[in-house]
N, C-alpha and C positions, 0 to 999 in steps of 0.2 A: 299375754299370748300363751304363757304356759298354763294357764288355768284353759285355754280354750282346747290344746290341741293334746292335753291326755285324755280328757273326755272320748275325743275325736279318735284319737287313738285305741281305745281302748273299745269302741266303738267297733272300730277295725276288726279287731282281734276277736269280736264276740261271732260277729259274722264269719270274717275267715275260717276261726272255727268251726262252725256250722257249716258252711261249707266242705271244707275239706274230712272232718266227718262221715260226710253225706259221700262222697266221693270214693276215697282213701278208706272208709271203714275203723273200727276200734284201733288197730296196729299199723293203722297209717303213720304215726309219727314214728314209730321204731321203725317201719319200713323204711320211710322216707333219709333216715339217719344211718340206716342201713346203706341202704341203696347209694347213696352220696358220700357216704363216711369210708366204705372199704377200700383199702390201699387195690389198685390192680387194674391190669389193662384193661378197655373198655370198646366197645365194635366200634362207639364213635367217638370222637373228640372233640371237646368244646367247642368246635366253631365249626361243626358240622350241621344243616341247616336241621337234619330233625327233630336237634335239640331244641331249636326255636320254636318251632311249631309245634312240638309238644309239649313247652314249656308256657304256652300262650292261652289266656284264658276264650281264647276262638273257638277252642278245641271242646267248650260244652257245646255249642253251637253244631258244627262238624260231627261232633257224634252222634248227636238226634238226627244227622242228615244222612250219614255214613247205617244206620240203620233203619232208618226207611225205604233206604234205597237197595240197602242189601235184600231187605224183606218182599222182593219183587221178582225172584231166583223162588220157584216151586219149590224145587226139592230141599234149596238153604231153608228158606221157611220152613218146610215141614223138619227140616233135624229142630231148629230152633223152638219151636211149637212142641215139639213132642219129648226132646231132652233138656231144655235149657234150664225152664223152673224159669223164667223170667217174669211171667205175674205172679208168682207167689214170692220171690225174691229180687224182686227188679236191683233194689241196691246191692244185693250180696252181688248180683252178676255185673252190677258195673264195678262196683269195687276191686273183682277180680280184674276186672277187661282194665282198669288204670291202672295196677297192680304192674300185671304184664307188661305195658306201655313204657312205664316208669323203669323197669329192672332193663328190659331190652334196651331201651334209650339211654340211663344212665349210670346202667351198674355194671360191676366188673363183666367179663366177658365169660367168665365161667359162671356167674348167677344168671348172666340171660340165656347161656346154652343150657342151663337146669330149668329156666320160666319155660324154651321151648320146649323138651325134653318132656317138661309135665304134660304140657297141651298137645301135645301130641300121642301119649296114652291116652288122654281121655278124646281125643279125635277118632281113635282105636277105637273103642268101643260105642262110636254112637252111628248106629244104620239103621234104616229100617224100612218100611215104605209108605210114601206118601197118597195122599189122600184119591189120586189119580192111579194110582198103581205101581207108578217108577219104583224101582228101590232106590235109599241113597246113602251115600257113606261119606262121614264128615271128613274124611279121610282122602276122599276123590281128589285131587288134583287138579280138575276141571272146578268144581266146587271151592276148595280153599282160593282159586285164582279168583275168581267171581268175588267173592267178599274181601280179598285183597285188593284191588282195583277201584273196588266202588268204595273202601275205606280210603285210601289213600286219596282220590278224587274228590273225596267230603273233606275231609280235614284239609288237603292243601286249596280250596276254593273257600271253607268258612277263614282258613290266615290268613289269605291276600284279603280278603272283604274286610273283619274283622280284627287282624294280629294287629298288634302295638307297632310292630316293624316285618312290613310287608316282603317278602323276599323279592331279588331281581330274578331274571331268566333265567341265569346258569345257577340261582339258590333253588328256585322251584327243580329244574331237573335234577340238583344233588340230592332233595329231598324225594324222590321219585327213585332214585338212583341207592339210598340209603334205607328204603321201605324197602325195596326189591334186597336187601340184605336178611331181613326177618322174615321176608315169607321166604327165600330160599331155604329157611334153616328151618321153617316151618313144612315144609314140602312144596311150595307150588314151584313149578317148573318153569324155567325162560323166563321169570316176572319183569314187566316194563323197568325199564332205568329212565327213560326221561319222558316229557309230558307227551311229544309226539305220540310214543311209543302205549302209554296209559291210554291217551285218548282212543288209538287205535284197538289196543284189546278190551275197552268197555264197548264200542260200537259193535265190536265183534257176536256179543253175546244179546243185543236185544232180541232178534228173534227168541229168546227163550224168557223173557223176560214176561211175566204180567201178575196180576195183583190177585190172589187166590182170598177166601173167608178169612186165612188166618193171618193173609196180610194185610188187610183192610180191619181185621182187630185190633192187628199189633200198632197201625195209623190211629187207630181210636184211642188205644190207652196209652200212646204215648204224649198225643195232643189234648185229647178230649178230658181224659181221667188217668193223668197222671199222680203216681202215691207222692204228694209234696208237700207241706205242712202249707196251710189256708194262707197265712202270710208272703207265702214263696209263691201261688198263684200265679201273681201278676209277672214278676220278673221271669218266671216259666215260660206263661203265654206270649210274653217276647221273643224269648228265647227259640217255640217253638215255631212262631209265626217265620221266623229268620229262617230256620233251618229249612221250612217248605221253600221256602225263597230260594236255597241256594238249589232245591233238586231240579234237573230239568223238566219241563213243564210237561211233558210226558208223562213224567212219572207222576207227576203231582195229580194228573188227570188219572192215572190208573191208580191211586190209590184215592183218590174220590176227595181227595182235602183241598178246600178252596186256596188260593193264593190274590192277598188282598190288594184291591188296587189301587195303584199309585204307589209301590211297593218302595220307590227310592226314596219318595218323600215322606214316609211317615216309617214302613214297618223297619230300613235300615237304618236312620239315625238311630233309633229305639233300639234294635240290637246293637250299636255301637255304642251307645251309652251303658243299657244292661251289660256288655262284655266288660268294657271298662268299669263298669262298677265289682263286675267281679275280681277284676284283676287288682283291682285298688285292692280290696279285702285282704286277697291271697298273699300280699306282696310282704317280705319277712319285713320284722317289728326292727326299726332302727333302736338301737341299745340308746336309754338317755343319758343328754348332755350332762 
């Protein structure tokens, strides 16, 4: 049995690697040692529900959702489009966006008032005007609430689908309740504290809502021509099939990407299996017997 399961192991570890890698970036393991190692208060405490959810491998899922759906907001697109760098750097920019995730979630409380403190300089300088005419500024308030809502609304709809341990009612509004702590400190104003409250200010905004050239790009490369090594392919195309799954069919329809049918019985077992495969990977290496 132990000839079979360091193989297996070790197995593990080659992927988890690559994963997190791909995710976390070169200074992911200091980060990560960082983040988790330093003595000091923290916004949240372990048994606070956005620790689960963040810490859940759902949340690859979630955030292909949580950005497609953002990308349906004109003027978000157009700052995203014209400052982000995100085809030329897709990983540099996620690796920041989990960077962030990770410090606000689980590090002292003075490294995530410095993670917001950053992003909000560079919020500072990004305006411009978009392809219609509006001007916009990443900075707007109307704007930061819009991509807070519909992230929050992705990530906690890929956990309950997806997470290894799904939250109850009153986990979901803590989590809603403990998102509305970082976009406070990010700028947005009044942010929803529980799902009622989410649900009511994402309806709030569809009339402004619809699928521009640069949002129906950013749906191509992130389903169609995604940068993922040939091997990674398929568990991708899982991946992303799930995510269209979770946007509302609206959206799915304004951004022109099919949603396949029979959805329960083929494309969600298959992200629940893919998640779990990744979560197996990620999952730290037990010390041997």
């Amino acid at each position: 049995m132990k000839r079979i399961a360091e193989p297996a192991s070790a197995l593990r570890d080659r992927i988890g690697h690559a994963i997190f890698s791909r995710v976390a970036g070169p200074d992911g393991p200091d980060n990560r040692a960082r983040i988790h190692g330093t003595p000091g208060p923290r916004w949240f405490g372990p048994d606070r529900p956005v620790r689960r959810v963040h810490g859940d491998a759902s949340m690859f899922i979630g955030g292909l959702s949580a950005l497609l759906l953002q990308s349906l907001h004109p003027l978000a697109m157009a700052a995203v489009a014209a400052h982000s760098g995100f085809r030329g750097d897709p990983w540099g920019r996620l690796q920041r966006t989990s960077t962030f995730l990770a410090v606000t979630t689980y590090g002292t409380a003075d490294s995530a008032q410095q993670a917001v403190d950053r992003v909000r300089a560079v919020h500072d300088t990004v305006r411009g005007t978009a392809p219609d005419g509006r001007e916009y500024r990443a900075a707007d308030p109307h704007l930061l609430c819009w991509v807070h809502v519909a992230e929050v609304d992705m990530f906690l709809r890929a956990h309950q689908r997806y997470g290894a341990r799904p939250l109850d009612d009153a986990g979901c509004d803590g989590y809603v309740a403990d998102m509305a702590r970082i976009a406070t400190a990010l700028g947005v104003p009044d942010p929803p504290v529980n799902r009622a409250q989410l649900a009511e200010r994402l309806a709030a905004y569809r009339d402004e809502l619809h699928a521009t050239p640069d949002a129906l790009a950013t749906a191509r490369f992130l389903l169609l021509d995604p940068p993922v090594p040939l091997l990674a392919r398929l568990p991708y195309g899982v991946l992303a099939a799930n995510a269209v799954s979770l946007l509302p069919p609206w959206a799915s329809r304004e951004l022109r990407v099919p949603r396949l049918p029979a959805e329960g019985l083929c494309v969600r077992p298959l992200g629940t299996a893919v998640t779990a495969g990744i979560r197996w990977a990620l999952a730290p290496s037990r010390p041997a017997a």
